[in-house]
GUTI-867345 format. One record per residue (C-alpha): residue number from 0; x, y, z. Coordinates in steps of 0.05 Angstrom, whole numbers, plus 5000, padded with zeros to 4 digits. Example, Ala and Ser with C-alpha at 12.3 -4.5 7.8 and 13.67 -1.06 7.14 Angstrom:
// residues 2
{0,{5246,4910,5156}}
{1,{5273,4979,5143}}
This chain:
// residues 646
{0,{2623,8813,3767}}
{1,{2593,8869,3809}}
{2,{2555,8844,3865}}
{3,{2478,8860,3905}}
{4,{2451,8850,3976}}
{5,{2381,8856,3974}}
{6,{2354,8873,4048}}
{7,{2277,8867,4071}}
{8,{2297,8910,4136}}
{9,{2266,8905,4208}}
{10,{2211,8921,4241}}
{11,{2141,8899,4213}}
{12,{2084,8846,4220}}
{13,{2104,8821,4152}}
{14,{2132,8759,4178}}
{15,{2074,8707,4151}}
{16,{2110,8695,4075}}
{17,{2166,8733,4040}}
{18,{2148,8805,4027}}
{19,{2149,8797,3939}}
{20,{2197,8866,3929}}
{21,{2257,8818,3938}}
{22,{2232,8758,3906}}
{23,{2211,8805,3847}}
{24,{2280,8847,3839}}
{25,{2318,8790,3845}}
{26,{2281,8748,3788}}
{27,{2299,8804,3748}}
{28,{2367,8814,3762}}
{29,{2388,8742,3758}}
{30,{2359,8745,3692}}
{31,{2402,8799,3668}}
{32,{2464,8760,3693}}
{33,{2470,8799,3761}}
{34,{2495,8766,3821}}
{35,{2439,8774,3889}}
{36,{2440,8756,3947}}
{37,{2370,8764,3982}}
{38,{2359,8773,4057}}
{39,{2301,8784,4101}}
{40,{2323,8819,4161}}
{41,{2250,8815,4186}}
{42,{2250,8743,4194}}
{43,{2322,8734,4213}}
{44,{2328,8780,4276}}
{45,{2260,8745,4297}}
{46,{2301,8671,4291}}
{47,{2363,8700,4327}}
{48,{2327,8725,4382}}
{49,{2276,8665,4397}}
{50,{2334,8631,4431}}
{51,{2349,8607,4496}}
{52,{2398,8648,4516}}
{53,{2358,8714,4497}}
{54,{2303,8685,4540}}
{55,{2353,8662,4597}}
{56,{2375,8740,4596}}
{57,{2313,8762,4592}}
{58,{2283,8725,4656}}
{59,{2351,8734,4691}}
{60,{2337,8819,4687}}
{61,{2265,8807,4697}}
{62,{2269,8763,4765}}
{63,{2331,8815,4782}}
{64,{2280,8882,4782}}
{65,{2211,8854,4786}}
{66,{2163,8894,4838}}
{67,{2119,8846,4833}}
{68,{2074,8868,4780}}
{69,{2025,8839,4747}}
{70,{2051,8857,4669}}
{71,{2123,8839,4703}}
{72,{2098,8771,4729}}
{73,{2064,8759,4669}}
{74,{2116,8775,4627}}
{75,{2171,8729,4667}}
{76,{2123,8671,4667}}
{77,{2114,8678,4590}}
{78,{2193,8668,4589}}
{79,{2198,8605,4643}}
{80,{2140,8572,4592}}
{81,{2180,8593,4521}}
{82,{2245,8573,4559}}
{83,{2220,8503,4585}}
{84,{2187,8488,4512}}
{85,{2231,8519,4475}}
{86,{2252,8455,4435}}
{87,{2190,8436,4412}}
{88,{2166,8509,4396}}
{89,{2228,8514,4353}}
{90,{2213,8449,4305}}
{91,{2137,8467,4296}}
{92,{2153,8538,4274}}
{93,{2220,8549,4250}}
{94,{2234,8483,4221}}
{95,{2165,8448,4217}}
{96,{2203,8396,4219}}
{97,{2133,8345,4246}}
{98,{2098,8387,4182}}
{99,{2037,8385,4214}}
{100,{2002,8453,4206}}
{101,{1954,8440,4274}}
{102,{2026,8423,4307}}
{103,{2051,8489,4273}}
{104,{1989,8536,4288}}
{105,{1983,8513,4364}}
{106,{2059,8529,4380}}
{107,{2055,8589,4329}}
{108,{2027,8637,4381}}
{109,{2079,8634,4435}}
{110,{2139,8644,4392}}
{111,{2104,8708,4366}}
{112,{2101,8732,4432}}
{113,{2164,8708,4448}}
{114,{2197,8748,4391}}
{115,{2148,8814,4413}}
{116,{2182,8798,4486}}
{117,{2243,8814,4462}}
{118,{2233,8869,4415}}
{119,{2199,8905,4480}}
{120,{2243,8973,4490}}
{121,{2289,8963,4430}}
{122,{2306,9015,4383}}
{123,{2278,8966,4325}}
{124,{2210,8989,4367}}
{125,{2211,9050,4378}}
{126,{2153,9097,4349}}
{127,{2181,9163,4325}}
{128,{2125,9208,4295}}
{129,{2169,9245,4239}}
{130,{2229,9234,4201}}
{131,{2275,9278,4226}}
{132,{2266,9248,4290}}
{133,{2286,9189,4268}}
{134,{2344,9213,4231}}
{135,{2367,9241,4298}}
{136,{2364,9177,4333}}
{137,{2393,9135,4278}}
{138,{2458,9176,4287}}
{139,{2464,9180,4356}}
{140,{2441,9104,4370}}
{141,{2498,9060,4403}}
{142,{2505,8993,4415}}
{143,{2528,8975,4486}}
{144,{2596,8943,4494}}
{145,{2606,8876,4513}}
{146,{2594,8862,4572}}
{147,{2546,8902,4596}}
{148,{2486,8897,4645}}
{149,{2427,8872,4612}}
{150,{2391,8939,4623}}
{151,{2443,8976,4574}}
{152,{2437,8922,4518}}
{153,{2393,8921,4468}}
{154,{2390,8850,4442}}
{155,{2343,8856,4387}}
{156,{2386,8912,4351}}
{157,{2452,8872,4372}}
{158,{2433,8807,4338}}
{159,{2414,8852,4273}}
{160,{2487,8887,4279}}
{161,{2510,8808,4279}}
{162,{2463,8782,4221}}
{163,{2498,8842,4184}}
{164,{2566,8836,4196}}
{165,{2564,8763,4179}}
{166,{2534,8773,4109}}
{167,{2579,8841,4101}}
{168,{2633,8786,4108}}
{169,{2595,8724,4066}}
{170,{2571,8767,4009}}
{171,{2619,8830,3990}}
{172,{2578,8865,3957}}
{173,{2582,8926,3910}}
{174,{2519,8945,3922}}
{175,{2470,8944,3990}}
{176,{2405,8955,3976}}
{177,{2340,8956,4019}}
{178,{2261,8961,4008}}
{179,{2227,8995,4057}}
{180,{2151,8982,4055}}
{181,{2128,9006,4120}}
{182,{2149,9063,4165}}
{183,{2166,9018,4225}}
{184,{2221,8996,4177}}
{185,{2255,9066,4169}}
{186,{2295,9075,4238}}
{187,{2324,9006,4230}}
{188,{2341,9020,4149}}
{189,{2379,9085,4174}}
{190,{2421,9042,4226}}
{191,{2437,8984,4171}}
{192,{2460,9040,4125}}
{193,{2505,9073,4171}}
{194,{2531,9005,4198}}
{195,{2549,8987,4115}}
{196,{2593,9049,4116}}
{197,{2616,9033,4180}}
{198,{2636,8963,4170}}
{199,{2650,8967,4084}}
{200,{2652,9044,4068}}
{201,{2661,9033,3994}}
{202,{2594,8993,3989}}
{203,{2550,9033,3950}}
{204,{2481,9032,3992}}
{205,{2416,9053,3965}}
{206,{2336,9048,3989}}
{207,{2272,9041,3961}}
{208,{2214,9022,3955}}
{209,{2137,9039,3989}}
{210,{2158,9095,4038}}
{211,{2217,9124,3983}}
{212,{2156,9134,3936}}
{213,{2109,9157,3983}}
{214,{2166,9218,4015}}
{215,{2224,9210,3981}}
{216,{2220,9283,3963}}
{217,{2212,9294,4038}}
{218,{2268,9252,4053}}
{219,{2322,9286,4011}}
{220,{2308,9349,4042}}
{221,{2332,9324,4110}}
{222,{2412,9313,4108}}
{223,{2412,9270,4166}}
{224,{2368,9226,4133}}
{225,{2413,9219,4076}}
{226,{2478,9214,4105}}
{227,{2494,9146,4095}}
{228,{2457,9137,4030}}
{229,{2484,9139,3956}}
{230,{2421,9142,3929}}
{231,{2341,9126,3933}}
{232,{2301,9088,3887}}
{233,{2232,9117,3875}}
{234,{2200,9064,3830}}
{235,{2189,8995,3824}}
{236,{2266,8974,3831}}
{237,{2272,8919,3776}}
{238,{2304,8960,3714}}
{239,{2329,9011,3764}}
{240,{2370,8962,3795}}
{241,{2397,8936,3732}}
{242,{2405,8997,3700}}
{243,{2444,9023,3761}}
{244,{2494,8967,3760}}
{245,{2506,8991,3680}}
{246,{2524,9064,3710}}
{247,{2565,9038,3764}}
{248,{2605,8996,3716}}
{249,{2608,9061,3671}}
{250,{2578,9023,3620}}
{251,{2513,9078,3630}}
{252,{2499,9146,3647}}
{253,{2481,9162,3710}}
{254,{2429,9206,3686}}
{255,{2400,9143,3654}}
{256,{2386,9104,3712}}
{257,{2305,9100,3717}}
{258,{2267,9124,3781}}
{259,{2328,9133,3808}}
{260,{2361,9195,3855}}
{261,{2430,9204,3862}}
{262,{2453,9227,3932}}
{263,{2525,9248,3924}}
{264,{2572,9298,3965}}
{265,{2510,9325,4001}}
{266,{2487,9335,3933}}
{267,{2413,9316,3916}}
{268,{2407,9291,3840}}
{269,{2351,9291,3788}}
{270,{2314,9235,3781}}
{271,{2317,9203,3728}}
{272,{2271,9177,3672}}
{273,{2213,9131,3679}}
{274,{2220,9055,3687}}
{275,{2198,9027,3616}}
{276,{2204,8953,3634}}
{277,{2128,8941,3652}}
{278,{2093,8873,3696}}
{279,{2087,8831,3636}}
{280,{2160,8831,3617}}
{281,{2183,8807,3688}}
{282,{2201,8733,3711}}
{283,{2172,8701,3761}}
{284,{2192,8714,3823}}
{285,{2256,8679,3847}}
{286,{2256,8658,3921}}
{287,{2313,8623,3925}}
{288,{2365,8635,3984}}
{289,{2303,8659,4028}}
{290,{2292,8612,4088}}
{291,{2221,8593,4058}}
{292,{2195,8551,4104}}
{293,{2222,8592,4166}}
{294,{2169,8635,4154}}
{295,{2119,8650,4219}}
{296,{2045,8620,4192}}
{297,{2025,8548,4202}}
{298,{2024,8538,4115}}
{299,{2073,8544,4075}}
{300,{2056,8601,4017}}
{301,{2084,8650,3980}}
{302,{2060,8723,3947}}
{303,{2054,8750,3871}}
{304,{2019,8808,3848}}
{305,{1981,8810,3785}}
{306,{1984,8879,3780}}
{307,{2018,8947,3793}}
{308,{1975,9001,3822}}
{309,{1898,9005,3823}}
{310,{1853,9001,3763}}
{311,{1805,9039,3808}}
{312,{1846,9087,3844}}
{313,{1807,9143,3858}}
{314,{1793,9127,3932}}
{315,{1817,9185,3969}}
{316,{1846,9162,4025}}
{317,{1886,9119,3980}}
{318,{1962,9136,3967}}
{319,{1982,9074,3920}}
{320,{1913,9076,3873}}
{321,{1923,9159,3873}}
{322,{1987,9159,3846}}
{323,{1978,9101,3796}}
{324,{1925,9132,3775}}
{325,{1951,9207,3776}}
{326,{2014,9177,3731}}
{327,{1966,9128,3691}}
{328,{2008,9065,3704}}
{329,{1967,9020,3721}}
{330,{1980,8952,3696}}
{331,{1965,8882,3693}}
{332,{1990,8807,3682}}
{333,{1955,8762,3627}}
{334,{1922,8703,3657}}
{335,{1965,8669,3624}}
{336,{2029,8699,3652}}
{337,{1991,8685,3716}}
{338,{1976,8619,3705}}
{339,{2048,8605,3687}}
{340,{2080,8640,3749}}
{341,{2036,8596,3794}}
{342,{2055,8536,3757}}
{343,{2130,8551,3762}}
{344,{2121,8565,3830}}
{345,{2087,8491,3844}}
{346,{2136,8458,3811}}
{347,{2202,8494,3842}}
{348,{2172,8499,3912}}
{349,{2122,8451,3933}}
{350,{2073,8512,3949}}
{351,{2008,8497,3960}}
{352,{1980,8562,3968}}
{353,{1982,8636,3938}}
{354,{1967,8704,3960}}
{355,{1953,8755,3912}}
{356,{1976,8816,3946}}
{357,{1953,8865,3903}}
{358,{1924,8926,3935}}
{359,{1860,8904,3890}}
{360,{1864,8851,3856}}
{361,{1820,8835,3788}}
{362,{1780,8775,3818}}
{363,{1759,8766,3741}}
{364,{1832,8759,3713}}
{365,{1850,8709,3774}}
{366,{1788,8664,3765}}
{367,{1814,8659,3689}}
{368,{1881,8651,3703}}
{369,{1870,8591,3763}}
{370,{1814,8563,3711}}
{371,{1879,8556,3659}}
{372,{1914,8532,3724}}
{373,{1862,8472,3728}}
{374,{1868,8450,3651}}
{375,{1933,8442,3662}}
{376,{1936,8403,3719}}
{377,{1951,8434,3772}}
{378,{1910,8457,3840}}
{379,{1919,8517,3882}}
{380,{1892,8551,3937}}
{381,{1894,8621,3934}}
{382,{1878,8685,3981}}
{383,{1848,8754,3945}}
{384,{1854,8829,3965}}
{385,{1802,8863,3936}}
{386,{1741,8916,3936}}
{387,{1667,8879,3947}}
{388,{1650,8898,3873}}
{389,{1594,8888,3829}}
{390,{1624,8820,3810}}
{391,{1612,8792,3875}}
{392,{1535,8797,3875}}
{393,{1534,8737,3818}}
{394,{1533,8674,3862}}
{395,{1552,8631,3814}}
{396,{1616,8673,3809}}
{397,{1630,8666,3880}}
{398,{1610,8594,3871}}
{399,{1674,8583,3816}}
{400,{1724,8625,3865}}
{401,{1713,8580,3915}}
{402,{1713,8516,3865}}
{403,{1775,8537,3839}}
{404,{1818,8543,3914}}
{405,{1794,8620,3942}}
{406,{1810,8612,4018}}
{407,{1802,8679,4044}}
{408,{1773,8743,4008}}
{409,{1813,8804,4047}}
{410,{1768,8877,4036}}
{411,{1766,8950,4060}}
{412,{1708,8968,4094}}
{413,{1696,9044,4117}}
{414,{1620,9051,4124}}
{415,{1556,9037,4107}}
{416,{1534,9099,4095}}
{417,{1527,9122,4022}}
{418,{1545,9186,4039}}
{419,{1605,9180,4067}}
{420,{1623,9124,4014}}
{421,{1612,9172,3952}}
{422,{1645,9228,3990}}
{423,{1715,9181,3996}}
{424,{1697,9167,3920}}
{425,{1697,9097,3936}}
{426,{1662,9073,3876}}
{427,{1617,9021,3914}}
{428,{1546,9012,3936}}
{429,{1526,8996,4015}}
{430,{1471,8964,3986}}
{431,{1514,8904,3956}}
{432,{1556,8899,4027}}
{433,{1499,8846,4052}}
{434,{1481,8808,3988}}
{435,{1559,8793,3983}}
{436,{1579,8774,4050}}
{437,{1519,8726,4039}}
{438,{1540,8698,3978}}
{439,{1613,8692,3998}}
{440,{1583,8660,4068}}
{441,{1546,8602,4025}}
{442,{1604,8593,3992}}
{443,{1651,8577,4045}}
{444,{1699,8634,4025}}
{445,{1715,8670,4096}}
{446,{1711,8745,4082}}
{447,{1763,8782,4123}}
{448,{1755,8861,4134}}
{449,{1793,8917,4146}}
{450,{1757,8974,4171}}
{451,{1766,9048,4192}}
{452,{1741,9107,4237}}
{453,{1745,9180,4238}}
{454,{1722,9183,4174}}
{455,{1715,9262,4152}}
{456,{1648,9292,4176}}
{457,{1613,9221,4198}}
{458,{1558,9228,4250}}
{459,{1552,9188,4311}}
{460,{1489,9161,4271}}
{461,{1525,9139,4212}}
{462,{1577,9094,4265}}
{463,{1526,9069,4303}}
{464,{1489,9040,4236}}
{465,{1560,9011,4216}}
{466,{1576,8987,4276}}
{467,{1495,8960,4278}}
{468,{1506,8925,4208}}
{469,{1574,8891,4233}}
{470,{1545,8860,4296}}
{471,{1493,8832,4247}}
{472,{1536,8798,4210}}
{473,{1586,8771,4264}}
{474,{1583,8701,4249}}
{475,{1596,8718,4169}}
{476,{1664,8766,4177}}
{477,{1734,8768,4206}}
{478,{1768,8832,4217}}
{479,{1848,8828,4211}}
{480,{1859,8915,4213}}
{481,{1816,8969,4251}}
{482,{1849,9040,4233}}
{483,{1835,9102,4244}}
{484,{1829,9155,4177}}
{485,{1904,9179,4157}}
{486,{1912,9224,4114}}
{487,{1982,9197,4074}}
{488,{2026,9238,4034}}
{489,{2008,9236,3949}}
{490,{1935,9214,3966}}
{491,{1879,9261,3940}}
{492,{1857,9268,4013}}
{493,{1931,9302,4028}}
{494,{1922,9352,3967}}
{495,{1863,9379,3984}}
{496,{1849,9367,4059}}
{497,{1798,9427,4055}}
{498,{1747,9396,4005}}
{499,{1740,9338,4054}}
{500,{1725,9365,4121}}
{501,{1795,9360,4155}}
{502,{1846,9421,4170}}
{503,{1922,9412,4184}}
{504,{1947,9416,4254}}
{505,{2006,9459,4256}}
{506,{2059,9414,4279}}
{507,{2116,9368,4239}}
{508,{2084,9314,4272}}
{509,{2060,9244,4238}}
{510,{2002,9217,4266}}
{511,{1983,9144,4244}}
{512,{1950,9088,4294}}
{513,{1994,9079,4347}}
{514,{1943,9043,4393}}
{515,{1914,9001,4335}}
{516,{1970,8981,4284}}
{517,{2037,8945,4292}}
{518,{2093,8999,4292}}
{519,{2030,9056,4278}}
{520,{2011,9029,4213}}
{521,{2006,9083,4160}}
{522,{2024,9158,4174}}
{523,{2008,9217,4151}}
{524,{2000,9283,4174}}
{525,{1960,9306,4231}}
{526,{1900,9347,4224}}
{527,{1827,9368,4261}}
{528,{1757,9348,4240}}
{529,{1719,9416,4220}}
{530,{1660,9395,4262}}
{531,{1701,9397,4323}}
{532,{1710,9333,4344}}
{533,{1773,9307,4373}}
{534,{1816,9249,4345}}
{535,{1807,9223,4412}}
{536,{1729,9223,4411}}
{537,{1727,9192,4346}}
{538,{1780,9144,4361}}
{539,{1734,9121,4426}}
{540,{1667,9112,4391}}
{541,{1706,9075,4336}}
{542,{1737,9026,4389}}
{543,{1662,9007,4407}}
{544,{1661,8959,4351}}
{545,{1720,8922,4376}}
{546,{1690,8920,4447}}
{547,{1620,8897,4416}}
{548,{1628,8857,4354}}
{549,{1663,8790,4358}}
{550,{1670,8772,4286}}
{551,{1672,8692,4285}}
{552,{1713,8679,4223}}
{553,{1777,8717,4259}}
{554,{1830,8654,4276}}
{555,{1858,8692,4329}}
{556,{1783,8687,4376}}
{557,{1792,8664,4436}}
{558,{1755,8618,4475}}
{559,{1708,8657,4513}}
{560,{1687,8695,4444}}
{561,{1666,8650,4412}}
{562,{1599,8631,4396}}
{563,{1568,8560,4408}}
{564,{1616,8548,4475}}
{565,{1601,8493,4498}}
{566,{1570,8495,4570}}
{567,{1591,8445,4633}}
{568,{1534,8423,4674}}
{569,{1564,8380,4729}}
{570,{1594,8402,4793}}
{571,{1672,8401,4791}}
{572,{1713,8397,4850}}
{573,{1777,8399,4817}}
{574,{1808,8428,4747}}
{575,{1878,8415,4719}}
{576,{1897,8473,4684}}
{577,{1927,8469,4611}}
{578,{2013,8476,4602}}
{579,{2002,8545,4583}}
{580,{1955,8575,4644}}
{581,{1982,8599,4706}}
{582,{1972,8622,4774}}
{583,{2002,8676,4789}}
{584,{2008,8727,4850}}
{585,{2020,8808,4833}}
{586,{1999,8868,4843}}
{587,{1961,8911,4787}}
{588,{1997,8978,4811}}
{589,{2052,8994,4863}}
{590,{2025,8992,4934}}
{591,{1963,8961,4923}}
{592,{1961,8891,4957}}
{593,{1985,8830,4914}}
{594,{1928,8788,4887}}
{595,{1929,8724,4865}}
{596,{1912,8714,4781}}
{597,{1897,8653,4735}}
{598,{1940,8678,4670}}
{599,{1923,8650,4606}}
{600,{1989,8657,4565}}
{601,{1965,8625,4499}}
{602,{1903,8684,4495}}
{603,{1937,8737,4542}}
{604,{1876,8735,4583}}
{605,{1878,8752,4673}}
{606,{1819,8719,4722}}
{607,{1828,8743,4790}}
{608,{1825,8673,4825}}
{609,{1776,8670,4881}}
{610,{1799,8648,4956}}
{611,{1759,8588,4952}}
{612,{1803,8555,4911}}
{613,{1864,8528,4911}}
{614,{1925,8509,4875}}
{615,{1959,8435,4879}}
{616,{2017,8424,4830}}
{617,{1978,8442,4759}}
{618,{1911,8431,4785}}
{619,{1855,8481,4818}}
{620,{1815,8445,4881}}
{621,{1754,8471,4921}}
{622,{1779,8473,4992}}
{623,{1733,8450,5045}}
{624,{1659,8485,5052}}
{625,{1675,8535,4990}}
{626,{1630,8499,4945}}
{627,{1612,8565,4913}}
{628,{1680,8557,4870}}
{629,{1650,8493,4839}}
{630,{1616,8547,4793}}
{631,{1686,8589,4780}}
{632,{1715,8518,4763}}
{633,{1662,8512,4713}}
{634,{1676,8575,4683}}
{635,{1742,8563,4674}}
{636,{1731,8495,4641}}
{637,{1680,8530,4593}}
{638,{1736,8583,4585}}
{639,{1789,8543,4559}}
{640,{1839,8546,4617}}
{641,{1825,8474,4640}}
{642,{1804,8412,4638}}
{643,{1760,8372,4688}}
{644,{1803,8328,4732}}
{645,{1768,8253,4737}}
């Protein structure tokens, strides 16, 4: 029996539950009496390299070429803390093995930053603004020999070269396949596809997915982006994967495989017919031989989708409503089928919560299908990605969500000005933004937002009243995304750049949101505003709302933003800092005298730490006639950093 390796590949954020593309193909394939094995990369090379021994390297080169720095200092005193708790950090996160999710969510932040540590300067990392560039660099990328100076190594990218060779080994397969969803992923995809034909040449080794359906035409045109590839899938991967193990068998002409593109001598294929199999003839999604649990969030969830494409789609910024709408395939579960998937999923998994990761998800078919959910017995909680629609301004709808598990509500937000809204075709009303964050605020249903700047020919006006009607509502929002406009390949924005204010930049380059997104976020072509504004001017003004609103429902707030902080009154003479705060002494820039700094390494927050205190094993004392630091010390109580010493 032929054999696949499914691969979610290195580098993205996606490391909260399993990204569904696996899950999904592999339900399918196992149903049509395929052997799979699944792996997520992502997760993996994050496990490897939270270790001790990474970290023991890491300090060793960091102690070795410090200049005293403060981002140096900071950075080595992150690794002595993750070194000396490394145990315990390990069994909250990776195995939960106390499950307690408070255990889980105070020891998740450090191993995130641990893992960032070490991805620091790797070529999993590195942000390449077009594809031929990172063509290039996938061919001419080495992996130091053993043993080599720390500075020459690039751990991150060695321990994925590892975590591939072993399951090369383990699994055999006939076929390596991997789904890219993000463009951070594509430099590491080209290195695991030139490793396969390095390590098992006849293994057959395709890619799909997201960024093959957003530029695969793109893609084929560049030869060093196809050398090590047999072929690219540009569809949704379940009947073109099944399909492809027919042809390869001979039991099916090529030419038959769906959504498929054969890549063969240097030869670039047709692609082939569209996928018929459609999202109510597919299994639920099969999870098994992921390491569920290893995942890095404090619950333990999962992803499905309850529909493919956008039943709106005509946002034009948009790349996956665009094209489902420009192909009209859009589709959706029964809430029924829903219903049952959940169910399935309860009673093979234990999970306790859902996300529906649709890129808008029909709140209406959900609130049906977890109703069916109920009168069967089971409860859920469940998380929502969706526009604020009309739907939303009946409380008593918002009322049942929340009655029925909603968690979280995740939703765009651009602007509140109509203008600019029907200009993007966005199909909403400003007018409904505040009725609905009140209803889902009554409700208990936090409202998380994603928002964006830059957008076509806004005024200074129109991002002052956003940014205005934001601050107002502070206490009633999160925001998990801030991103500047991009302009993505297939969206209607990309087609006709003219209609909307924007003209191309001559240049090859990508331009996505280096400074604001993990890995740049989405990319598309760079271009000017026709009123003459710079990206850079509209990139500042946006960044006001991040430097003025401090939206309370965020998780991630630290301690000095948030409101209600609770105020110390007496005079302290002493404060013993918490594990994870530091004194430190460094120098902001070369040549400038070293200072000393209290560094929070839970919130990644610097105080310059005053002479009139000082430092006595983990505690902070007044010395003698400085009792002007009794007012620092109750700062940093108030802060979180410390904690009054009795």
């Amino acid at each position: 029996m032929s054999k696949v390796m499914l691969v979610f590949p290195p580098t993205t954020e996606a490391r909260l539950f399993p990204y569904l593309s696996l899950p999904m193909i592999t339900a399918y394939l196992r149903r049509q009496g395929v052997e799979v094995g699944q792996y997520d990369f992502n997760l993996d090379v994050c496990h490897r390299l939270f270790s001790k021994q990474r970290l023991r390297e890491f300090l060793q080169e960091s102690e070795r070429t410090s200049q005293g720095l403060l981002k140096e200092e900071y950075r080595a005193e992150l690794a002595r803390y993750l070194l000396e708790h490394h145990d315990r950090l390990w069994q909250d996160v990776i195995e939960k093995k106390s499950g307690s999710v408070r255990d889980t969510a105070a020891s998740l932040p450090f191993v995130r930053q641990g893992v960032e540590l070490l991805l620091e300067g790797s070529v999993l990392r590195e942000e390449l603004t077009s594809l031929e560039k990172i063509a290039k660099r996938a061919l001419e990328f080495e992996l130091a020999e053993e043993p080599a100076a720390y500075a020459g190594k690039d751990p991150a990218a060695t321990e994925l070269y590892e975590r591939l060779r072993e399951t090369l080994l383990q699994e055999q397969p006939d076929v390596f396949a991997v789904s890219v969803a993000y463009y951070s992923q594509l430099l590491p995809t080209l290195l695991l596809a030139r490793w396969v034909k390095e390590l098992r040449p006849q293994t057959f080794v395709i890619v799909g997915g997201q960024q093959m359906m957003l530029r695969g035409e793109q893609i084929c045109a560049i030869p060093a982006f196809v050398r090590h590839l047999d072929g690219i899938g540009l569809g949704a991967g379940e009947e073109t994967m099944d399909k492809l193990m027919q042809a390869l068998a001979g039991q099916l002409p090529q030419a038959e495989v769906p959504d498929f593109v054969w890549l063969q001598q240097g030869q670039i294929g047709r692609r082939g017919p569209r996928s018929t199999v459609g999202i109510q003839q597919v299994p639920t999604p099969d999870f098994a031989g992921l390491n569920v649990k290893g995942y890095l969030h404090e619950e333990f969830h999962f992803g499905l989708t309850t529909c493919v494409g956008c039943y709106y789609g005509r946002c034009v910024f948009c790349s996956y409503g665009n094209r489902s709408r420009r192909e009209g395939s859009y589709q959706q579960k029964t809430a029924r089928q829903l219903a049952r998937e959940c169910r399935e999923l309860i009673e093979t998994y234990g999970v306790t919560r859902i996300n529906f990761v649709d890129e808008n998800t029909n709140l209406r078919l959900v609130k049906h299908a977890m109703r069916l959910l109920r009168e069967q017995g089971y409860t859920l909680q469940f998380t929502t990605r969706n526009r604020l629609e009309e739907c939303l301004l009946d409380e008593a709808f918002v009322q049942e969500l929340k009655e029925l598990g909603c968690v979280l509500m995740s939703a765009g937000y651009e602007t509140n000005s109509q203008r600019l809204l029907d200009k993007l075709d966005k199909g909403v009303q400003a007018s409904h933004y505040q009725p609905i964050i009140d209803n889902l605020h009554r409700a208990g249903i936090p409202l998380q937002l994603a928002i964006m700047g830059g957008i076509l020919d806004e005024t200074p006006e129109e991002v002052a009243a956003s940014q205005a009607f934001l601050a107002q509502n502070a206490d009633k929002i999160g925001i998990d995304v801030m991103q500047m406009l991009v302009a993505e390949p297939q969206t209607i924005l990309a087609e006709a750049a003219e209609k909307y204010d924007i003209r191309w930049k001559d240049t090859a380059e990508l331009r996505g949101n280096r400074l604001l997104s993990y890995g740049m976020g989405r990319m598309g072509n760079d271009f000017l505003y026709e009123d003459g504004d710079t990206f850079d001017e509209r990139l500042q003004r946006f960044l006001e709302i991040y430097k003025t609103v401090k939206p309370q429902k965020n998780s991630n707030l630290a301690p000095h933003e948030r409101k209600g902080m609770r105020t110390v009154q007496e005079d302290l003479e002493r404060v013993t800092l918490l594990p994870w705060v530091k004194v430190i002494t460094a120098s902001q820039r070369p040549g400038q005298p070293a200072r000393r700094y209290v560094a929070d390494l839970r919130w990644q927050r610097f105080f310059v730490l005053p002479a009139g205190l000082v430092q006595q094993g983990d505690d902070l004392m007044l010395t003698a006639g400085r009792n002007e630091g009794s007012k620092v010390l109750q700062q940093f109580v108030q802060m979180g950093l410390g904690l009054p010493t009795s």
